[in-house]
C-alpha positions in Angstrom: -30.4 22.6 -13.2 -29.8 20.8 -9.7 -31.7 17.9 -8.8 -32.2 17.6 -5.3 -30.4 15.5 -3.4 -32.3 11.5 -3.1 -33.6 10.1 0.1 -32.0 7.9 1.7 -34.6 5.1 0.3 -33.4 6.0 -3.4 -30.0 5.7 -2.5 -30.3 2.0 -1.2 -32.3 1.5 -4.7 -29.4 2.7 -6.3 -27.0 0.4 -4.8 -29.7 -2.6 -5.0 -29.5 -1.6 -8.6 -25.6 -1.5 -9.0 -25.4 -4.7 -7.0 -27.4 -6.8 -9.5 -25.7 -5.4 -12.5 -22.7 -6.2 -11.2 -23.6 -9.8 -10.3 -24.9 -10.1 -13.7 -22.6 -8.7 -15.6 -20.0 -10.9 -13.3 -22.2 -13.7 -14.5 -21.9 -12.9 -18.3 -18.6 -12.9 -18.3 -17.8 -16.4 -16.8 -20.7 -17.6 -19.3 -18.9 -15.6 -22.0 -15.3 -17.0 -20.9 -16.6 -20.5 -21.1 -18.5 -20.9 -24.1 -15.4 -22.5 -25.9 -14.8 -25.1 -23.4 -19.5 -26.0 -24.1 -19.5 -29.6 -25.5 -22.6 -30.1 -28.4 -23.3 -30.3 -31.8 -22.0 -26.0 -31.9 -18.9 -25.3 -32.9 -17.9 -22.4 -30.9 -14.5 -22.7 -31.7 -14.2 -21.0 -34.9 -12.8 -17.7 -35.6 -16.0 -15.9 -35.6 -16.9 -17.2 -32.4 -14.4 -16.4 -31.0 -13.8 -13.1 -32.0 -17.4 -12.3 -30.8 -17.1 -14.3 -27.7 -13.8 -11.6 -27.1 -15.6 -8.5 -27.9 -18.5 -9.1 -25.9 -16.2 -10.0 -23.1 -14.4 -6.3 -23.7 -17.8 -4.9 -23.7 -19.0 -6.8 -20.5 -16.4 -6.0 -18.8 -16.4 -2.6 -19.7 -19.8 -2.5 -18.4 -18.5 -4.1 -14.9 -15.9 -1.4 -14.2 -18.3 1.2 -14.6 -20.6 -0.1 -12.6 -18.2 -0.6 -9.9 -17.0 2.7 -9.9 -20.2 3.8 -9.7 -20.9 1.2 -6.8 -17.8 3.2 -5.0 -19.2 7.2 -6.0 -22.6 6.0 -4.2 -20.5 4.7 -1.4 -18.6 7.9 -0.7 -22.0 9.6 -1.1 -23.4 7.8 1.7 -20.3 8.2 3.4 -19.8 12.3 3.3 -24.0 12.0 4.1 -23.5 9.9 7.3 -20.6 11.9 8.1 -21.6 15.5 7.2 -24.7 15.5 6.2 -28.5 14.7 6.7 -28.5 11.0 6.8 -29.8 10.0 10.0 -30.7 13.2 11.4 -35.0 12.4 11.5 -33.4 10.0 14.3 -35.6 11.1 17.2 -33.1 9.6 19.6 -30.0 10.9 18.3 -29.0 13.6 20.6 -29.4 10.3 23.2 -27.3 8.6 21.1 -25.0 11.6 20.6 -24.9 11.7 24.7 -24.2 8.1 25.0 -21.6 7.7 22.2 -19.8 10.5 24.3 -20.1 9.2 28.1 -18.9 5.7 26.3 -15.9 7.8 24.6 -15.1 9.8 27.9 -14.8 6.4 29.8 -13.0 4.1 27.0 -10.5 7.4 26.8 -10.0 7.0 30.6 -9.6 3.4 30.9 -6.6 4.2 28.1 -5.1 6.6 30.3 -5.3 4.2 33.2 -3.5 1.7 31.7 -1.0 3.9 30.3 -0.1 5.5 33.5 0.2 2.2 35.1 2.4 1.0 32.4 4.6 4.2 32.4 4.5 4.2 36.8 5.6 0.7 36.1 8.5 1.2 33.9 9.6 4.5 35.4 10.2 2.8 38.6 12.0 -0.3 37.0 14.4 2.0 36.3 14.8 4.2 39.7 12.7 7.0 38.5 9.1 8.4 39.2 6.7 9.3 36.7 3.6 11.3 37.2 1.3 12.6 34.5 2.1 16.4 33.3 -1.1 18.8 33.0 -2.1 20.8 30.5 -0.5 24.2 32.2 2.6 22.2 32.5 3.1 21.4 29.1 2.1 24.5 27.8 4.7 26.3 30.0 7.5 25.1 28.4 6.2 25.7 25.2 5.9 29.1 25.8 9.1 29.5 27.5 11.2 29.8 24.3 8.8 32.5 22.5 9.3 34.7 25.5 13.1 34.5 25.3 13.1 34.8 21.7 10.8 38.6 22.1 13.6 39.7 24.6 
């Protein structure tokens, strides 16, 4: 039976969730490390002790690593969502943002291009050469050129 996929609400409960048992169990295991080294009227220091202080450490920890991996499964969840999937899409601005995000990526990729044919004018003529930008037809071209030979 599949469950349907959780909201995006349950999701941040189940990280909320993760992130406290792994903080606890983090903190059990210093407590658990350091109950030798407790000064008092206990002797923790006997083989008994000890040999329970080191299984519940092995079981603590135990508990932390799965926890942490599934810390990591929620995160590529929320990951392939925000990439692929639903999460954000009851944004009523997001084709605006979509617009935006793609004017600002249109001019960042132009500012690159700028400087790079700057930089390549630059060293070209350094050199005793000139350089100019090829278009798409002229890279293409050449490409080509070899394919038609080969069908001769």
């Amino acid at each position: 039976m599949e469950r349907p996929q959780p909201a995006s609400s349950n999701l941040m409960d189940a990280h909320d969730r993760l992130v406290a048992d792994i903080l606890t169990r983090y903190r059990t295991l210093m407590m658990l490390a350091t109950v030798q080294a407790e000064e008092g009227d206990r002797n923790n220091a006997t083989p008994a002790s000890v040999a329970v202080a080191g299984i519940s450490i092995k079981m603590e920890f135990d508990g932390l690593y799965s926890s942490i991996k599934e810390l990591l499964t929620l995160s590529h969840r929320v990951k392939e969502l925000w990439v692929f999937g639903p999460l954000g899409s009851h944004d009523a601005d997001r084709r605006a943002k979509e617009a935006l995000i793609e004017r600002d990526v249109a001019r960042v990729s132009a500012l690159l291009d700028g400087i790079e044919a700057a930089s390549m004018t630059e060293l070209a003529a350094r050199h005793g050469g000139a350089w100019q930008r090829l278009t798409r037809n002229e890279v293409e071209a050449p490409a080509a050129a070899p394919a038609a030979d080969a069908a001769r």
